[in-house]
N, C-alpha and C positions, 0 to 999 in steps of 0.2 A: 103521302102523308105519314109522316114517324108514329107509333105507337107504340108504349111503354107497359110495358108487363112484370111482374114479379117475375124471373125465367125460370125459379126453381120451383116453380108452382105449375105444373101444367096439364091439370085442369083449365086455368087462366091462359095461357097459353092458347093453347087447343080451340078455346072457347072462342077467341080472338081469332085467331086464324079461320076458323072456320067462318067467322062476321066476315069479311076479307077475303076470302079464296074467288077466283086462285089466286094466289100471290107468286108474286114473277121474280121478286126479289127481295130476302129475309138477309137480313145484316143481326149478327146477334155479336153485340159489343160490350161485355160484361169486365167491371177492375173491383178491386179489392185493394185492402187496407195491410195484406199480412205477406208474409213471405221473403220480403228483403233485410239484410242485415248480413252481417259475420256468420258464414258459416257454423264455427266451432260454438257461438252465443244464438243460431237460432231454434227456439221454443218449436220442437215438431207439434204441439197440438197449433199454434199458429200457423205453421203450415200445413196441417189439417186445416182450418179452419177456411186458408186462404184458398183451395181446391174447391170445401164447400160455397166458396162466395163465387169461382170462376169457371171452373174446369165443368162440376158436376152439372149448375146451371144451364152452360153451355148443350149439356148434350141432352140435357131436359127437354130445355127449351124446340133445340133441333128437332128430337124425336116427335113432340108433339106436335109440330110445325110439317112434318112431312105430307101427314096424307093430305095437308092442302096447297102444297104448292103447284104450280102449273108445270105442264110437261118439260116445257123448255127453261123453270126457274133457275136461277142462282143464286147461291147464297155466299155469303161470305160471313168468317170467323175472325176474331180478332185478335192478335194474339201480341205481341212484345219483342222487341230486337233484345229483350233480355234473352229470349232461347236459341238467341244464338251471338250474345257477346260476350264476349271475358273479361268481364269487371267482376271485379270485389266486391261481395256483400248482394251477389245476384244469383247464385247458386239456387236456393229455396225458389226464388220467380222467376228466373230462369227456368226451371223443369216445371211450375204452374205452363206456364206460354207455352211451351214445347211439347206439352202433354196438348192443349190445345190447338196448336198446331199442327200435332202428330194424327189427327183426326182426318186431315183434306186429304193426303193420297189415296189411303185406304176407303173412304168413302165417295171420293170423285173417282172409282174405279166403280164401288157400289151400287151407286146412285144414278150414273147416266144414264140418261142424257142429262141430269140434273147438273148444273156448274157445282163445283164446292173448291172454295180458293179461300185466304187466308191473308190479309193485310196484317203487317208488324211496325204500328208507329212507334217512334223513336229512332 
């Protein structure tokens, strides 16, 4: 059963997961509104902003979600074939995606036996 949480909130999180534990398997699938455009025309506090809507959530939400997943959970992170295609006007979300992405090796070394994998639609 899906369940919806603010993920930059995580008290709400936590709280949730712990109603829930253990949980086997945590999909944290977060998008935003900012970050694409012309490089040389994109507004850095919009891509602030678009970090705070993906990236930061992302690892909120994660963190809070840990101490209740099951031994053998997995999670998955969502991230964008922007971080890794070369289009124009995808620079700014392109490195949002890739900063979220940049998350699964390092912590699917961390975390095992816990899964941490990384889907890129598009």
């Amino acid at each position: 059963m899906a369940r919806r949480r603010d993920a930059a909130d995580a008290r709400a999180v936590a709280a949730l997961a712990a109603q829930i534990a253990p949980i086997q398997r945590l999909i944290i699938t977060l998008t935003g509104n900012g970050g694409a455009g012309p490089f040389r025309e994109l507004p850095i506090d919009g891509l602030r902003q678009a970090f705070e809507e993906k990236y930061w959530p992302t690892v909120t939400a994660l963190q809070a979600g840990l101490a209740h997943l099951s031994k053998d959970a997995s999670v998955t992170l969502v991230g964008a074939v922007t971080a890794r295609a070369a289009m124009p006007g995808t620079a700014g979300i392109g490195s949002l995606n890739a900063a979220v992405e940049g998350l699964v090796q390092p912590l699917a070394a961390e975390l095992a036996p816990i899964r941490i994998n990384a889907v890129s639609p598009g």
